[in-house]
ZAVO-912902 format. One record per residue (C-alpha): residue number from 1; residue in three letters; chain; y, x, z. Coordinates in Angstrom, 1 decimal, decimal comma. Example, Ala and Ser with C-alpha at 12.3 -4.5 7.8 and 13.67 -1.06 7.14 Angstrom:
2
<atom num="1" residu="ALA" chaine="A" y="-4,5" x="12,3" z="7,8"/>
<atom num="2" residu="SER" chaine="A" y="-1,1" x="13,7" z="7,1"/>
This chain:
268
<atom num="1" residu="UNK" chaine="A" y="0,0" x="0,0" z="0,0"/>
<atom num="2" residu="UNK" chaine="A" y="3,1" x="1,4" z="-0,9"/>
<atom num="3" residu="UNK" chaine="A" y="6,3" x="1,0" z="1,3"/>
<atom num="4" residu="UNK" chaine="A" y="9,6" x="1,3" z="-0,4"/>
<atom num="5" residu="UNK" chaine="A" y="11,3" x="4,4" z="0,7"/>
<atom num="6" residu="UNK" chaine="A" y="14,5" x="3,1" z="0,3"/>
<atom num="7" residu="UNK" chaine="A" y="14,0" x="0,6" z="3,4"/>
<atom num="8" residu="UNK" chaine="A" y="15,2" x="2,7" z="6,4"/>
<atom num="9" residu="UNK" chaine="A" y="18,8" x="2,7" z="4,3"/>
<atom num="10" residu="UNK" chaine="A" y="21,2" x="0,3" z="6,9"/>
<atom num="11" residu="UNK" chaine="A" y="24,0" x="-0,8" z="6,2"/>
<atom num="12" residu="UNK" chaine="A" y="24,4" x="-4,1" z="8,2"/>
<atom num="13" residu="UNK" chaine="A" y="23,7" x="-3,4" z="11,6"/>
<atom num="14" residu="UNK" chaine="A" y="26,2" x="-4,3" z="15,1"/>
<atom num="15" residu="UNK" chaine="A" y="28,2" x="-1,2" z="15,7"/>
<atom num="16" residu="UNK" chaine="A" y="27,5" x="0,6" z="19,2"/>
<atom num="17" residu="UNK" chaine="A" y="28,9" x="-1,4" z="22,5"/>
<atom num="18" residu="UNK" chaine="A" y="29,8" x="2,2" z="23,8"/>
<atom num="19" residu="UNK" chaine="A" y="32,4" x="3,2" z="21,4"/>
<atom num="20" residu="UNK" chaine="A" y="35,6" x="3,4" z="22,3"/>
<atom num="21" residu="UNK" chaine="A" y="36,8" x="1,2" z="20,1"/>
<atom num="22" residu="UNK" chaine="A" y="35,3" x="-2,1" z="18,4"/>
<atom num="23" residu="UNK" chaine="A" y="34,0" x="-1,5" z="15,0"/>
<atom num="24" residu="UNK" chaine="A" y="33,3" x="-5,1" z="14,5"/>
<atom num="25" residu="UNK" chaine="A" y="36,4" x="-5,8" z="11,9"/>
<atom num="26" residu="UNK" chaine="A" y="35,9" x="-9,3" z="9,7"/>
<atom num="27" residu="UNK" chaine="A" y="37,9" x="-9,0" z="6,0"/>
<atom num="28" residu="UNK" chaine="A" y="40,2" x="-11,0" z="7,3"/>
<atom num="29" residu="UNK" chaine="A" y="41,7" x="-8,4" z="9,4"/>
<atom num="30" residu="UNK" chaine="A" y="44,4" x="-5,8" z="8,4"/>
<atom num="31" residu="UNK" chaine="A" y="41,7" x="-2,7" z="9,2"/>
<atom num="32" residu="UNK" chaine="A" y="38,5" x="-2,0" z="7,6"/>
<atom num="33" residu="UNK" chaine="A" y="35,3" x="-1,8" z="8,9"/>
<atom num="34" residu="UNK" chaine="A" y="34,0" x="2,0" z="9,3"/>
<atom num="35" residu="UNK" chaine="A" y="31,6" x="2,6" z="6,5"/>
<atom num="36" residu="UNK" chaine="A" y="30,2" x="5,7" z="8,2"/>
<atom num="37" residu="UNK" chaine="A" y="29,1" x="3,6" z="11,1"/>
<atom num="38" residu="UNK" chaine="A" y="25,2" x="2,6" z="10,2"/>
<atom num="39" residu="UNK" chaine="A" y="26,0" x="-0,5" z="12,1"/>
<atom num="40" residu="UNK" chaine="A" y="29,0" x="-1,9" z="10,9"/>
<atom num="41" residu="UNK" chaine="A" y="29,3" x="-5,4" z="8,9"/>
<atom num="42" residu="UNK" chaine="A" y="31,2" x="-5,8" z="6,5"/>
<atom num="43" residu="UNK" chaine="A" y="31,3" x="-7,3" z="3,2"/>
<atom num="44" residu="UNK" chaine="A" y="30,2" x="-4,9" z="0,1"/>
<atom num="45" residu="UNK" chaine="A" y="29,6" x="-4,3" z="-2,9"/>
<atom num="46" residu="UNK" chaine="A" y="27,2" x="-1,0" z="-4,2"/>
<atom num="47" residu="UNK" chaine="A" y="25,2" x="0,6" z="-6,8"/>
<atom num="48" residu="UNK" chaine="A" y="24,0" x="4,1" z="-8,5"/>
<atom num="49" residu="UNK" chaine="A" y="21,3" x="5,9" z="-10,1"/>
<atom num="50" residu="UNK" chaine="A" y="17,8" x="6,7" z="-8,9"/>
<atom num="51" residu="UNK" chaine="A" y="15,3" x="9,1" z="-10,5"/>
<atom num="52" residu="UNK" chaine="A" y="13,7" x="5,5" z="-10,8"/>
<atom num="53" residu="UNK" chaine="A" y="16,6" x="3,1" z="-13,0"/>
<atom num="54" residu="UNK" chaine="A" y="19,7" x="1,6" z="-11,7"/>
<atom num="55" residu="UNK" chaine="A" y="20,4" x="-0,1" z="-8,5"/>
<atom num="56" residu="UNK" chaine="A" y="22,3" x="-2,8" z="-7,3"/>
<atom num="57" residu="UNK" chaine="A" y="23,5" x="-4,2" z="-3,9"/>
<atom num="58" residu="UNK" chaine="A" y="25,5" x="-7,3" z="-2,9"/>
<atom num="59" residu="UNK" chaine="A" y="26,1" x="-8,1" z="0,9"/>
<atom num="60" residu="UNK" chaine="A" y="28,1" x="-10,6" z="2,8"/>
<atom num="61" residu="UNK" chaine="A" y="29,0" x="-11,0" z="6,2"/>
<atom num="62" residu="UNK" chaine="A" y="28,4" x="-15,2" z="7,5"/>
<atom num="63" residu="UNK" chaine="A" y="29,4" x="-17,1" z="10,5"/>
<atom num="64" residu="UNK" chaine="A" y="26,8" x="-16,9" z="13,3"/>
<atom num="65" residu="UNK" chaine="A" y="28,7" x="-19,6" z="15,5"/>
<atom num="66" residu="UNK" chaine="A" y="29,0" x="-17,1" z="18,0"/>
<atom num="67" residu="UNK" chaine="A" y="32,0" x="-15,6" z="19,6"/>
<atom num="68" residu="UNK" chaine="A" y="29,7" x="-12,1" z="20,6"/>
<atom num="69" residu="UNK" chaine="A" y="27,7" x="-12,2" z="17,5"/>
<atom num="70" residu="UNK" chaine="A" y="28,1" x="-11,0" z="14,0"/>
<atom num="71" residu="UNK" chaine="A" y="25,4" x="-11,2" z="10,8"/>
<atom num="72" residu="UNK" chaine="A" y="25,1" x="-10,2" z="7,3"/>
<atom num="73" residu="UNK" chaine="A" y="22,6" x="-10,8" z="4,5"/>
<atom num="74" residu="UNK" chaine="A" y="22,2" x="-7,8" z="1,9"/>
<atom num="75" residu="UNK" chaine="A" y="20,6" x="-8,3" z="-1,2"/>
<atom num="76" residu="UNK" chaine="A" y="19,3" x="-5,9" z="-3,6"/>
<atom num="77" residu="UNK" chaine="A" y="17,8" x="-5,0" z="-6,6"/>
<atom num="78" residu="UNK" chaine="A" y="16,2" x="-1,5" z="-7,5"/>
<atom num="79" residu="UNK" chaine="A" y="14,6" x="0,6" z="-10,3"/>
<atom num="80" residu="UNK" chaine="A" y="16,9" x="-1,2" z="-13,2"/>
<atom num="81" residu="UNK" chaine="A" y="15,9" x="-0,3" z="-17,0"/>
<atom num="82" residu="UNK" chaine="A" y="13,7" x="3,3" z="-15,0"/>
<atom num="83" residu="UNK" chaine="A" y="12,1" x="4,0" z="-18,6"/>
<atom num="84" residu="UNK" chaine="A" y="15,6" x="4,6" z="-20,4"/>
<atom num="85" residu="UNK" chaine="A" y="17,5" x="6,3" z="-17,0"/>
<atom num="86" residu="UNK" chaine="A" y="14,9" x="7,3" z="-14,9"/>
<atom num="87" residu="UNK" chaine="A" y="13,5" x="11,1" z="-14,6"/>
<atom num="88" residu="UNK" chaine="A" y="10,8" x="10,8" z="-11,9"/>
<atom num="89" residu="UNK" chaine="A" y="7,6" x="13,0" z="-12,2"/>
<atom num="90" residu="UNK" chaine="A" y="5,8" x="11,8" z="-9,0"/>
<atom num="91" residu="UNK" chaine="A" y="5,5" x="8,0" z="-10,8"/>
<atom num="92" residu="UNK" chaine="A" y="6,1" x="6,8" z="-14,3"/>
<atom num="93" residu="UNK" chaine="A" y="9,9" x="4,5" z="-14,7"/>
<atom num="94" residu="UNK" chaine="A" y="9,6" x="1,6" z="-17,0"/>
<atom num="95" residu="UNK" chaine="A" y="12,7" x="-0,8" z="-17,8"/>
<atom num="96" residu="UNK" chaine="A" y="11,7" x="-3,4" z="-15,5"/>
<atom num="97" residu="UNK" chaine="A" y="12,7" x="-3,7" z="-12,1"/>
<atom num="98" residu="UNK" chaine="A" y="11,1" x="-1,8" z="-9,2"/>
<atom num="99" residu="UNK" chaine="A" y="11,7" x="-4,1" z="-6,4"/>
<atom num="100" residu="UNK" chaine="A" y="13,9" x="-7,0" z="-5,0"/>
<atom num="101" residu="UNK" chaine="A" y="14,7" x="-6,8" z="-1,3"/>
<atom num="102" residu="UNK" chaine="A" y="16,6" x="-9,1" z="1,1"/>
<atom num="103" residu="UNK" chaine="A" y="18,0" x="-8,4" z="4,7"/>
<atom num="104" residu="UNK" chaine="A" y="19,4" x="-10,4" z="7,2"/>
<atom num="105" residu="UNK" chaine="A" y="21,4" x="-9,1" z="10,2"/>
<atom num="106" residu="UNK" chaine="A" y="22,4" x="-10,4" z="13,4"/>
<atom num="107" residu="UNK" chaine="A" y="23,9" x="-8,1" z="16,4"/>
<atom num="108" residu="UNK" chaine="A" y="25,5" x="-8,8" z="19,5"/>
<atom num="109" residu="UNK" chaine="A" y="29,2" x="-7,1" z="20,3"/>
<atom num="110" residu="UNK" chaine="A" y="28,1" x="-7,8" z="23,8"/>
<atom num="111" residu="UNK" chaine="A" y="25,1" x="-5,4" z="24,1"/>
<atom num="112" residu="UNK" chaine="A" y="25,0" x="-3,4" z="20,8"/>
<atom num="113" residu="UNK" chaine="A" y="21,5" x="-4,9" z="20,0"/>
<atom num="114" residu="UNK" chaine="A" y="20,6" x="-6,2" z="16,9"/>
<atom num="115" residu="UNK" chaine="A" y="18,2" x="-8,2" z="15,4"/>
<atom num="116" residu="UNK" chaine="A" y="17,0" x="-7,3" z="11,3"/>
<atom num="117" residu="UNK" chaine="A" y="14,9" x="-9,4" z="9,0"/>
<atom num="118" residu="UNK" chaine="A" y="14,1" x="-7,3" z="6,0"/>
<atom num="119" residu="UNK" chaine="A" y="12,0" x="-8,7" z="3,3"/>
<atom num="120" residu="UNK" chaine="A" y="10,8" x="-6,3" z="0,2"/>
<atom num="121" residu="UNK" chaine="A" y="9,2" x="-7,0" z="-2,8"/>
<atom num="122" residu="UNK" chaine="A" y="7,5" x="-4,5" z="-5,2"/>
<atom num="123" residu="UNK" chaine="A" y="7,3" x="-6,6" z="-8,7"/>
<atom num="124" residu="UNK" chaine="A" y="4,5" x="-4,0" z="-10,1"/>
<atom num="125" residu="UNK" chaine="A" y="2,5" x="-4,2" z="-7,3"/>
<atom num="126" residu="UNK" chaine="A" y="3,3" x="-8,0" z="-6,6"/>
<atom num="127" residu="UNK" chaine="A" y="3,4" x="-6,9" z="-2,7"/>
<atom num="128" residu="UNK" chaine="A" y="5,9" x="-8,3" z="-0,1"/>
<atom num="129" residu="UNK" chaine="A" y="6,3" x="-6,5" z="3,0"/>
<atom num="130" residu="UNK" chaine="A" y="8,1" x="-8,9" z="5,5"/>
<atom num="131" residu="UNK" chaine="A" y="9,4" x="-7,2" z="8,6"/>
<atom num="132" residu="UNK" chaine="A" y="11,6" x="-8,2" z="12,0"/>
<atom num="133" residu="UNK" chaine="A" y="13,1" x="-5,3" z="14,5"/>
<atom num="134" residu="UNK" chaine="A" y="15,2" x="-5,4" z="17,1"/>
<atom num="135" residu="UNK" chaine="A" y="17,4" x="-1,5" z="17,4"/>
<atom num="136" residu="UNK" chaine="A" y="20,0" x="-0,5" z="20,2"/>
<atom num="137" residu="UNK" chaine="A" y="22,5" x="1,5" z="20,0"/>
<atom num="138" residu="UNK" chaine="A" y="22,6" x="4,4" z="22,5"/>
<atom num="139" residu="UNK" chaine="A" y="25,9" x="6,0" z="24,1"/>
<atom num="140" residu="UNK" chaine="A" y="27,7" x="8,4" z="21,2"/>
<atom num="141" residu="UNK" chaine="A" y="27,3" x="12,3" z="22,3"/>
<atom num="142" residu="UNK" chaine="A" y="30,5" x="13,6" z="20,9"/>
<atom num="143" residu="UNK" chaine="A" y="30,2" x="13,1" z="16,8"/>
<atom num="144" residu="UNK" chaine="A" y="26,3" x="11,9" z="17,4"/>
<atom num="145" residu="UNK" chaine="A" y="25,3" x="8,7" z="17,5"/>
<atom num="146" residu="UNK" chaine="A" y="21,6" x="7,3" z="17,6"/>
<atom num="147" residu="UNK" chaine="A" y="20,4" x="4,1" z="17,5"/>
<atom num="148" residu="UNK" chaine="A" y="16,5" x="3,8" z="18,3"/>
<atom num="149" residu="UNK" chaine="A" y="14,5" x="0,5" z="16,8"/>
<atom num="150" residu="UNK" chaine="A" y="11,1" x="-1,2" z="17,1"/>
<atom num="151" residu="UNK" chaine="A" y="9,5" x="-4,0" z="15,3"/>
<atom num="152" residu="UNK" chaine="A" y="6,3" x="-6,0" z="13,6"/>
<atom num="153" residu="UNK" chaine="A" y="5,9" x="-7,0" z="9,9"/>
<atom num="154" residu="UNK" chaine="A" y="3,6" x="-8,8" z="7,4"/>
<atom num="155" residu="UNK" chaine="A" y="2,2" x="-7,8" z="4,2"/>
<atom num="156" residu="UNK" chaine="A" y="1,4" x="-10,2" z="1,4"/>
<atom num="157" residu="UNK" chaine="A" y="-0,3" x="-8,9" z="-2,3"/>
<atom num="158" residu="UNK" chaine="A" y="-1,7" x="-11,0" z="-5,1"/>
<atom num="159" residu="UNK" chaine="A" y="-5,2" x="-10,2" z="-5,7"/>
<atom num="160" residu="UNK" chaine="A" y="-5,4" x="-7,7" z="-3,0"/>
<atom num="161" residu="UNK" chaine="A" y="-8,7" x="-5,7" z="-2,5"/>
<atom num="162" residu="UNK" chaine="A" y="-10,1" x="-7,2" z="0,6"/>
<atom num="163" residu="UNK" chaine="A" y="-12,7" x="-5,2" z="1,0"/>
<atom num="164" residu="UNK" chaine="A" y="-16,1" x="-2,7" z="-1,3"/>
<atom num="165" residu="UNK" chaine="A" y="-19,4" x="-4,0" z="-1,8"/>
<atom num="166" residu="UNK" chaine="A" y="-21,7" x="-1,3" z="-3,5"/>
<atom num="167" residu="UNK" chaine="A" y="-19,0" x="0,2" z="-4,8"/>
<atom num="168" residu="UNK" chaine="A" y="-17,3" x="-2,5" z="-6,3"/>
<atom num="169" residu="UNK" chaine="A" y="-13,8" x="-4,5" z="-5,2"/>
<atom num="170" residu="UNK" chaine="A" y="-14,0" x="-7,6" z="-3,9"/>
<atom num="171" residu="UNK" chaine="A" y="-10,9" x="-9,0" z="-4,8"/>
<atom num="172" residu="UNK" chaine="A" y="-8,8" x="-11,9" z="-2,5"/>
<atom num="173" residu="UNK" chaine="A" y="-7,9" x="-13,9" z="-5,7"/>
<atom num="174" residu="UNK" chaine="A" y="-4,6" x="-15,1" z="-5,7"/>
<atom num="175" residu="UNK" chaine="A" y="-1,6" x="-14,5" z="-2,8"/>
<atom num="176" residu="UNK" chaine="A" y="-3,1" x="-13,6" z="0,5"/>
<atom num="177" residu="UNK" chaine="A" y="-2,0" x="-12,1" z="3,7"/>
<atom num="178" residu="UNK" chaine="A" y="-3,8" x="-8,6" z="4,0"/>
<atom num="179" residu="UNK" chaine="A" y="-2,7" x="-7,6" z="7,2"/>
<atom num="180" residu="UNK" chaine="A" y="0,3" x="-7,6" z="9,6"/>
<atom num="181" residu="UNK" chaine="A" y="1,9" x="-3,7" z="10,7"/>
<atom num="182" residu="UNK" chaine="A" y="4,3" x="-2,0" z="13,4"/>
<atom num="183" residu="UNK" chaine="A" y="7,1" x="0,6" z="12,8"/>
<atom num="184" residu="UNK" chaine="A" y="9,3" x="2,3" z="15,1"/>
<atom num="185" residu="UNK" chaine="A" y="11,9" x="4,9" z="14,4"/>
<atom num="186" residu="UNK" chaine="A" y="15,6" x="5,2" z="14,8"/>
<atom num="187" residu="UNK" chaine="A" y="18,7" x="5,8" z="12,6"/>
<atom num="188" residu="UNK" chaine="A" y="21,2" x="8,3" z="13,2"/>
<atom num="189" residu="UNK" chaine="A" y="24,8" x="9,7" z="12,4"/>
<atom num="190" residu="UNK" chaine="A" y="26,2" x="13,2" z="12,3"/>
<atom num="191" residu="UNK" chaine="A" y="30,4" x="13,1" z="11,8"/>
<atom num="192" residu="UNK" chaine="A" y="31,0" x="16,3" z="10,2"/>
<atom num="193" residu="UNK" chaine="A" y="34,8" x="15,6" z="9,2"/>
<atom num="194" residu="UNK" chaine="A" y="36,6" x="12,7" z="9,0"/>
<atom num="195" residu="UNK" chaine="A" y="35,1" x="11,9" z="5,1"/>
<atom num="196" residu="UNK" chaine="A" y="31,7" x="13,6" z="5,4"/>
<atom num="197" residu="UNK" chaine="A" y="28,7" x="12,4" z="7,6"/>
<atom num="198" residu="UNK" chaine="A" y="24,9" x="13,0" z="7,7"/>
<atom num="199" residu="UNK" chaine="A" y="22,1" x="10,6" z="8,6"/>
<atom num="200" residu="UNK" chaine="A" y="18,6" x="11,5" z="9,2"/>
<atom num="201" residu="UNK" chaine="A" y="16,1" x="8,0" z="9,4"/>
<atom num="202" residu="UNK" chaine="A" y="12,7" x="8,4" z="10,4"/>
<atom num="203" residu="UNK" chaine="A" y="10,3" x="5,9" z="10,7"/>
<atom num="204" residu="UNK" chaine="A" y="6,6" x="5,8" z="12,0"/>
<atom num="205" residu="UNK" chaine="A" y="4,2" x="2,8" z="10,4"/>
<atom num="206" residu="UNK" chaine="A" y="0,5" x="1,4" z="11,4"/>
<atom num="207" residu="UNK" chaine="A" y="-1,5" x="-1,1" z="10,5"/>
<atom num="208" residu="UNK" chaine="A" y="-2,4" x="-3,6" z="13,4"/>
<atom num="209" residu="UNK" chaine="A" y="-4,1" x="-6,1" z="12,2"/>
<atom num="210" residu="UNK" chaine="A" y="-5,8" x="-7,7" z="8,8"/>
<atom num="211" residu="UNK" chaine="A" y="-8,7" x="-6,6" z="6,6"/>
<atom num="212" residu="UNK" chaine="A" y="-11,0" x="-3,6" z="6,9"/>
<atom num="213" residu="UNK" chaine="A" y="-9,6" x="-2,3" z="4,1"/>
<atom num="214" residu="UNK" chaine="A" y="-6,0" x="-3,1" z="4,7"/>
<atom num="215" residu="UNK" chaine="A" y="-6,5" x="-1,4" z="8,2"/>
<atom num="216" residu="UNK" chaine="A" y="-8,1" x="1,6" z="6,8"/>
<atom num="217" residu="UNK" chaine="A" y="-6,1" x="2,0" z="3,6"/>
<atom num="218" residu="UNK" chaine="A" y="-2,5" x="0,5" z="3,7"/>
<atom num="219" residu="UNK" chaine="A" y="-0,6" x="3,6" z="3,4"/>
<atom num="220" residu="UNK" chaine="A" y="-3,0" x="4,9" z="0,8"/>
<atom num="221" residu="UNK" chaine="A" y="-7,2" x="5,8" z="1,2"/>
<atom num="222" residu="UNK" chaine="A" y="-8,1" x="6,9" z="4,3"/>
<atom num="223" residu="UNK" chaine="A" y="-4,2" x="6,3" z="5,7"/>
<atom num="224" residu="UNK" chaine="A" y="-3,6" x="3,5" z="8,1"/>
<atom num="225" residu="UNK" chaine="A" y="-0,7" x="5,1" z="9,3"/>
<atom num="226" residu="UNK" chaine="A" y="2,7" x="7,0" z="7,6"/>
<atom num="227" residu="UNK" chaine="A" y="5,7" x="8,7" z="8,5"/>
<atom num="228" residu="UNK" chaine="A" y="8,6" x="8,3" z="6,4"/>
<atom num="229" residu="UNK" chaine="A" y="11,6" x="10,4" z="6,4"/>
<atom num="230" residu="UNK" chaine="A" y="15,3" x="9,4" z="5,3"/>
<atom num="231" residu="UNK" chaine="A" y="18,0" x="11,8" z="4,5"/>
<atom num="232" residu="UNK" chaine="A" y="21,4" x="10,9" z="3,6"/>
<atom num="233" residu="UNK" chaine="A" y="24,9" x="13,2" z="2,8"/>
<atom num="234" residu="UNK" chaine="A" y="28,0" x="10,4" z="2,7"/>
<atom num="235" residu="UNK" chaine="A" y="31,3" x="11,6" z="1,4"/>
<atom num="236" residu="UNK" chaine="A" y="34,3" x="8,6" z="2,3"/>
<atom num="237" residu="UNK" chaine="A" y="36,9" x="8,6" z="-0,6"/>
<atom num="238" residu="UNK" chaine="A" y="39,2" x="5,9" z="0,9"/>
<atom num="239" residu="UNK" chaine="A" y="38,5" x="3,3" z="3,6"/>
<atom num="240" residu="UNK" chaine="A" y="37,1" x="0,9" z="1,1"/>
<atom num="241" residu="UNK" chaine="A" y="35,0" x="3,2" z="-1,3"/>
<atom num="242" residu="UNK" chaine="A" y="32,4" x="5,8" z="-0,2"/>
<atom num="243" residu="UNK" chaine="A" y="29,9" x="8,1" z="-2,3"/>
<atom num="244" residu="UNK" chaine="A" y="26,3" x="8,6" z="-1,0"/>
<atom num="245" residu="UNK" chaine="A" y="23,3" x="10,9" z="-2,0"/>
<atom num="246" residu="UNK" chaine="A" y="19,6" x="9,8" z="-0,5"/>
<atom num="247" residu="UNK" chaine="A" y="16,3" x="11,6" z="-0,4"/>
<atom num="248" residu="UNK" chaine="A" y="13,6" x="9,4" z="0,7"/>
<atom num="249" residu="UNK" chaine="A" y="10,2" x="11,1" z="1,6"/>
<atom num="250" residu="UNK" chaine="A" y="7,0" x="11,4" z="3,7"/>
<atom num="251" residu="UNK" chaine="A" y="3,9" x="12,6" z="4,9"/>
<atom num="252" residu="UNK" chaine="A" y="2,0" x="12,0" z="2,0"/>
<atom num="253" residu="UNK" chaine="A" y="5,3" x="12,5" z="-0,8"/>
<atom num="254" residu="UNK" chaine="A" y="7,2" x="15,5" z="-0,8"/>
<atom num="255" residu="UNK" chaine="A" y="11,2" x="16,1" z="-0,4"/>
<atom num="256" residu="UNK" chaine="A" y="11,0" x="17,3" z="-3,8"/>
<atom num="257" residu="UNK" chaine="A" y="8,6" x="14,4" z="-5,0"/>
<atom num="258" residu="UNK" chaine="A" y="10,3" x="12,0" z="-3,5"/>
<atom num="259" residu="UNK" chaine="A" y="12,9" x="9,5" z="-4,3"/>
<atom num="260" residu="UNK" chaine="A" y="16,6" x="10,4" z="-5,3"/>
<atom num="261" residu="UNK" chaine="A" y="19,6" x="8,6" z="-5,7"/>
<atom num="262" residu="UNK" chaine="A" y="23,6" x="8,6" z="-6,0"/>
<atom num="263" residu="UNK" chaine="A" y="25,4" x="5,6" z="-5,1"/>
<atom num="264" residu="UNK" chaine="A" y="28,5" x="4,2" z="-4,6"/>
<atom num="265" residu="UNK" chaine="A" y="29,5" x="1,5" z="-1,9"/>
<atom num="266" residu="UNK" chaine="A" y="32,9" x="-0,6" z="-2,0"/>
<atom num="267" residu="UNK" chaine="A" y="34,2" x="-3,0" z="0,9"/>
<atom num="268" residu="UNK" chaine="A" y="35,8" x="-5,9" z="0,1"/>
C-alpha cells in the first residue's frame, strides 16, 4: 500500500497557545496570517511542479460557530499531465492525475490542540487512506517550534488482495475496507531569518487491524510498518506569497528517489 508522501505537508493547523502573540488572523483583518507558522489558517491559494506533474491547492478557512475555535478545508490535486512534465525515475509519470486529497481542520485558540481529518485518494491505485489526528503544539524554544500529533486511519482499495491461496491472489472484488492503521509523528519549524524557515515532518505508520495480508504487507511485502520523512526549505517573498521546496522520503525510498517539488502559496 502506498501512502502519499506529500501527506505530512500542513498547512491548516491552530497556531501554538504559547506564542506571544495570536497567530489566529481571519482575511478580514488588516494583518495577515503568518505563512511560516505550520498551524496558521488562512485562506490560500497554491501550486508548482513535482518530479511527478503539476499540483494544485485551494483552501478556505469556514465558521466553526465557536468563539475559541478556528477550521479550514484544503483541497488538492496532484501529479497533473506527469507524462509531459514529470522527470521521476523511482515511478513512471503519466498525464493523468496522481491523487486527490481533502483536509479538514479544526483547532482551538484556547489550548493549541487541533483536530485533522485528511482523506487521500491515489486514482492509479484506486486506494483511499482516510485518517483523524489530534497534534498539540508545545512551548516555542527561541526560533523552534514543535508540534507532536497522534491519530487512527482507514484504508479502502477496489479489488484489494485479501489474502494467497497456492500462490495465487484472492482478490476482494469490488470496494472493501482492508484494514484500519495508526501514525504518530510531529511537525516542526526552524526560523532561520525573518523570510527563510526549515521544517523537518516525520511520521511513524502500522497497521492495526484488517486482513492477513493488509497486516503483513501495507507498506509493501513483508512491511507492516514505515517511517516517512518530510523536509521542507520555505523562502517568504511578501506577507501574502511564499516559495517552497519539498523532499518527501522513507525507509523504503530514498532522499534521492523520492518525491520533489517547488511550489508557490498565496494568501488571500
Amino acid at each position: 500500500m502506498t501512502i502519499n508522501l506529500n501527506r505530512i505537508s500542513k498547512a491548516a493547523f491552530v497556531s501554538a497557545i504559547f506564542c506571544t502573540s495570536s497567530p489566529f488572523v481571519s482575511a478580514d483583518e488588516a494583518q495577515l496570517a503568518d505563512m511560516s507558522d505550520p498551524m496558521a489558517v488562512f485562506d490560500q491559494l497554491g501550486g508548482g511542479i513535482s518530479d511527478r506533474g503539476i499540483n494544485i491547492k485551494y483552501g478556505q478557512m469556514y465558521d466553526t460557530n465557536s468563539d475559541v475555535t478556528m477550521g479550514m478545508n484544503i483541497v488538492e490535486v496532484k501529479g497533473i499531465a506527469g507524462g509531459m512534465l514529470g522527470w521521476s525515475d523511482t515511478v513512471k509519470p503519466d498525464d493523468s492525475i496522481d491523487s486527490v486529497r481533502f483536509r479538514n481542520f479544526n483547532g482551538n485558540i484556547t489550548n493549541g490542540r487541533g483536530k485533522q481529518i485528511d482523506v487521500n485518494y491515489d486514482v492509479e491505485r484506486e486506494s483511499l487512506d482516510a485518517s483523524y489526528s489530534v497534534m498539540q503544539a508545545l512551548p516555542p524554544l527561541k526560533n523552534f517550534n514543535l508540534y507532536p500529533f497522534a491519530g487512527v486511519g482507514v484504508n479502502v482499495q477496489n479489488n484489494a488482495i485479501d489474502t494467497y491461496q497456492n500462490g495465487q491472489a484472492v482478490v476482494d472484488s469490488g470496494y472493501s475496507i482492508p484494514g484500519v492503521f495508526g501514525q504518530i509523528g510531529m511537525y516542526s519549524k526552524l526560523a532561520v531569518t525573518d523570510k527563510i524557515w526549515l521544517n523537518y515532518n516525520p511520521m511513524f505508520l502500522t497497521t492495526i487491524g484488517g486482513s492477513d495480508f493488509y497486516k503483513n504487507n501495507a507498506y509493501g511485502l513483508g512491511k507492516s510498518n514505515i517511517t516517512m520523512h518530510e523536509l521542507i526549505a520555505s523562502y517568504q517573498v511578501n506577507p501574502r506569497l511564499n516559495f517552497r521546496y519539498f523532499a518527501n522520503f522513507s525507509d523504503e525510498v530514498s532522499f534521492r528517489d523520492g518525491q520533489h517539488r517547488l511550489e508557490f502559496n498565496y494568501q488571500f
